[in-house]
N, C-alpha and C positions, 0 to 999 in steps of 0.2 A: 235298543234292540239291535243296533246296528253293532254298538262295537261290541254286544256281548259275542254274536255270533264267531267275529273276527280274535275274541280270545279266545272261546274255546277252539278254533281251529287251531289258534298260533298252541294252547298248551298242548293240544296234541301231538304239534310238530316237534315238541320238544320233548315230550317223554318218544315219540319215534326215533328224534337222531341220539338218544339212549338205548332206543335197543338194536339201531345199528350198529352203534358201537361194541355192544354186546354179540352182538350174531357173529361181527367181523373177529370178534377174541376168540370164540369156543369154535371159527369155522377155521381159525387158521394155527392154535394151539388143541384141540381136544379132537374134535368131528371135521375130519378133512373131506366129507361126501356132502352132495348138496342134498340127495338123494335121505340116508340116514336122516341128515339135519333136521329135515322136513316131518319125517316119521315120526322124530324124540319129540320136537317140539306137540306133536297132536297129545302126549301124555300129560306138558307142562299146563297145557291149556283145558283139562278136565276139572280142577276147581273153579276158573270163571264161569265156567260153563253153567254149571251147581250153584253157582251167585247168583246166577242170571236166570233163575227158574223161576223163585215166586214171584219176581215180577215180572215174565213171562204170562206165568197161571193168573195173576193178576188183570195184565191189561188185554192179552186174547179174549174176547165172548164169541157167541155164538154168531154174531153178525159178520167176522171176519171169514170172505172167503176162503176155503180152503185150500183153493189153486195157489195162493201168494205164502204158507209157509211150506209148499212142495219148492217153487220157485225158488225162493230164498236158499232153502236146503241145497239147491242145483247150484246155486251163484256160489256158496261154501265149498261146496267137492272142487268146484272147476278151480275156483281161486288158492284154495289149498293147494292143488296140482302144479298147477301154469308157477307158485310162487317157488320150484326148485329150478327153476330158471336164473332167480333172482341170487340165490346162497350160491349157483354154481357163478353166478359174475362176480361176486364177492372172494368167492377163491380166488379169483385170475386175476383180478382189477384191484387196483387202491381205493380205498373206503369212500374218500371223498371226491371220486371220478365216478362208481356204479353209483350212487345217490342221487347227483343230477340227471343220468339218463332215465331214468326210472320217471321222476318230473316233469319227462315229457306229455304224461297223461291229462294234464290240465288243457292243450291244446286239443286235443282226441274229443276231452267234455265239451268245448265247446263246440265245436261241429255237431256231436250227438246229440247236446241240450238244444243246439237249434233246427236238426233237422226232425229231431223225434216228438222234443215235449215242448218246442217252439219256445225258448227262452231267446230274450235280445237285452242286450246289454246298451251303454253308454258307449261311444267312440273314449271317452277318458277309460273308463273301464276295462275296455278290449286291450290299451294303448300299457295298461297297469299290469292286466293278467303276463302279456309279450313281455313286457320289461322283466317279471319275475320268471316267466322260462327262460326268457336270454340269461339270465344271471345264473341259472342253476346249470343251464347246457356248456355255459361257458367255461367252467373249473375241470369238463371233460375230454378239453380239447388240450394235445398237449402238440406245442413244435416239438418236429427232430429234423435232423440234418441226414444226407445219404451219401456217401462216397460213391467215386465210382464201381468202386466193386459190389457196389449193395450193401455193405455194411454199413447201422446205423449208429448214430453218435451222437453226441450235444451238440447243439449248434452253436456254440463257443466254439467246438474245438478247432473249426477252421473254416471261414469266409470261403473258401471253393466250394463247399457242401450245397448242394441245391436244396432251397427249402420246400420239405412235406409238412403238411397239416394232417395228422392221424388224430384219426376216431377212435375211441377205446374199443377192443375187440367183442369189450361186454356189450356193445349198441345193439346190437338186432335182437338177443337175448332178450334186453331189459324194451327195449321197443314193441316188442309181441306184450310182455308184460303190461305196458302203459296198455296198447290199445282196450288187452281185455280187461284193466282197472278200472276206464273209463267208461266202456261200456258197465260195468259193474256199477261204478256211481250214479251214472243216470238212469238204469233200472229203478237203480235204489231211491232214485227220488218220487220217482213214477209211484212204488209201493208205498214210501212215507207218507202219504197223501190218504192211507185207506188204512195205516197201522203205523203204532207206535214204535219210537228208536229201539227203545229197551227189547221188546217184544221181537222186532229186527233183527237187532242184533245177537239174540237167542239163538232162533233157527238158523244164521247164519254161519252163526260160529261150530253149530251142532252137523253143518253140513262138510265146514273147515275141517271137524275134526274127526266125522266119518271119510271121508274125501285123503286123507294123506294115508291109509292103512293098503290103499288100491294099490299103491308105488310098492309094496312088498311080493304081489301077485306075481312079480319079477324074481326067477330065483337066485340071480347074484345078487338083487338088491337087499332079498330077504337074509340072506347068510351075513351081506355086509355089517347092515343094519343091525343085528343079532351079537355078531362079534363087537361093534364098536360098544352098544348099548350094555352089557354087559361090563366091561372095561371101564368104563365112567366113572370120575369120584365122586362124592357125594356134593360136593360144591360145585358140581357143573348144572349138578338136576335142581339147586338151590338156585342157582345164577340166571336158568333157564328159566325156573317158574319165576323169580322176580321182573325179567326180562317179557316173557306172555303176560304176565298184569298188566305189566304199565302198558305194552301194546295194546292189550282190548281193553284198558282204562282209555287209551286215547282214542280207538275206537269210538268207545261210547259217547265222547267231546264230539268227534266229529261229526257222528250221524245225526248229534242233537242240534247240529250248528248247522249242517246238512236240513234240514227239517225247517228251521226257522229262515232259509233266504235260495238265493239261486244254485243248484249245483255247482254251475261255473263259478263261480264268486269262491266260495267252499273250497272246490278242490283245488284254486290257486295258490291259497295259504300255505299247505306244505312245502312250495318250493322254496320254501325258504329253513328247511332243513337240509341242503348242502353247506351252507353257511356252520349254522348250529352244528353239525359235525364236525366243520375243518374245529371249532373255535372247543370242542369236545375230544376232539382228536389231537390237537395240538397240545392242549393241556396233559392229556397224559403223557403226552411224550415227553414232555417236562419233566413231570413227575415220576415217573416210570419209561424208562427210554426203551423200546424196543418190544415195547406191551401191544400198541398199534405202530405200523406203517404207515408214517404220513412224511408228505414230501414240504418242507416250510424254505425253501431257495426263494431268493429273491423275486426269478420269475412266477413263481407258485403265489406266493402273499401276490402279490400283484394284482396278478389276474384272481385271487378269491376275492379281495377287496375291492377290484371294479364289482364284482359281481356283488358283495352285501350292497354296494351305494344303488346299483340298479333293484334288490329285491327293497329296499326304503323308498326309492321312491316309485316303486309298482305298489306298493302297501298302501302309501300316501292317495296314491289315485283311485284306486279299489277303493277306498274310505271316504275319501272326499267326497 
């Protein structure tokens, strides 16, 4: 029981740092709005939706209060919304820098899981979850150097430069994001406990994808939205929809892994797709140079590889 839960979270995390990757192509070659982005995706996501009915109608009966698929519905609008925060950091930041702030959420669950639904962990535990945000926060910090005229530079270029430690501009973006994910997760355990993942995941995603239509209420947004969607090839709304499966496929992994152990335990696991990106991100660059922007300089590998040895052995202790 233990280590199933611990794969289905890790498969999740892998079909996510795939559709990072994916989101990061079509936001930085096709749909330059975070805004749009958000909207197109709500149309890619209307066949899971349709998957996820009869086994909705399925496992709902009459026992199920009706205040918990209103709720759900609400967790779906808000989460849909609050997530054009996330495409708009993806515009400005490097792929594998917004990834780990985003992962700050794992920290958020645990405060929430112990002050709401009183979950406690192992001091090994706690000691695991840290290691694996240290490791994801870590590939977002980048040195630069600052002349005296304020002009910045590498810190190669010249020993006089006094050293700054800079934060991605994406942080506060993707930090509002973690905390309402995290509140999100531990809602979400609270209601696991009185209804099924499947059945969850339903209403959730029904409320995801009522919830992104409200960003058109805006009338620049609606004209934008309109002009770009419009203009789209037909391989982008292909790329898209393969792209929203595997996402609420990993959804589904997770809620189910979510259900079978501690939230905090759960929502640790992903941090270890900053890693799975660089190593998704670097490949293509291989292969296709200039398909994604990823930075592979010697200080860059570096510091991503302190960071996979730290989420190995955060993995290790969480298991052990």
């Amino acid at each position: 029981m233990l280590m199933q839960w611990f794969i289905l979270a890790f498969i999740a995390s892998i079909l996510w740092a795939v559709v990072v990757i994916v989101d990061k192509f079509i936001l930085t070659h096709y749909i330059k709005d975070a805004v749009s982005y958000q909207v197109f995706l709500a149309l890619t996501m209307l066949p899971f939706l349709i998957f996820l009915l009869p086994f909705t109608s399925h496992n709902t009966n009459s026992s199920t209060p009706i205040i918990l698929p209103v709720i759900i519905i609400l967790l779906g609008v808000v989460m849909g919304l609050v997530y054009v925060l996330y495409n708009k950091a993806l515009l400005i930041e490097e792929v594998s820098r917004v990834t780990p702030l985003f992962y700050l959420s794992p920290l958020f669950v645990l405060l929430f899981s112990f002050m709401f639904i009183g979950e406690g962990l192992s001091l090994r535990r706690y000691v695991g979850i840290g290691l694996m945000v240290f490791s994801a926060v870590s590939v977002s910090v980048s040195l630069r150097g600052r002349n005296r005229d304020g002009d910045r530079h590498s810190y190669r270029q010249s020993h006089s430069h006094s050293l700054h430690i800079a934060l991605s501009p994406a942080l506060l973006m993707i930090l509002v994001l973690d905390i309402m994910n995290a509140g999100k997760d531990v809602i979400s355990k609270l209601i696991l406990s009185h209804l099924d993942y499947l059945s969850y995941l339903f209403w959730f995603l029904l409320g995801n994808i009522a919830g992104r239509p409200l960003l058109l209420l805006i009338p620049h947004n609606r004209e934008k939205t309109l002009m770009i969607i419009k203009t789209l090839p037909l391989k982008v709304y292909l790329l898209s929809f393969i792209s929203s499966s595997l996402a609420w496929a990993g959804y589904v992994l997770y809620f189910k892994a979510v259900s079978m152990t501690y939230i905090s335990l759960v929502s640790a696991i992903p941090t270890t797709q900053p890693f799975l990106v660089f190593i998704f991100a670097t490949l293509l660059g291989l292969f296709y140079p200039g398909l994604i922007e990823e930075k592979t300089d010697r200080r860059s590998l570096t510091i991503k590889g302190i960071a996979a040895v730290s989420v190995l052995i955060g993995a290790y202790l969480i298991l052990s």
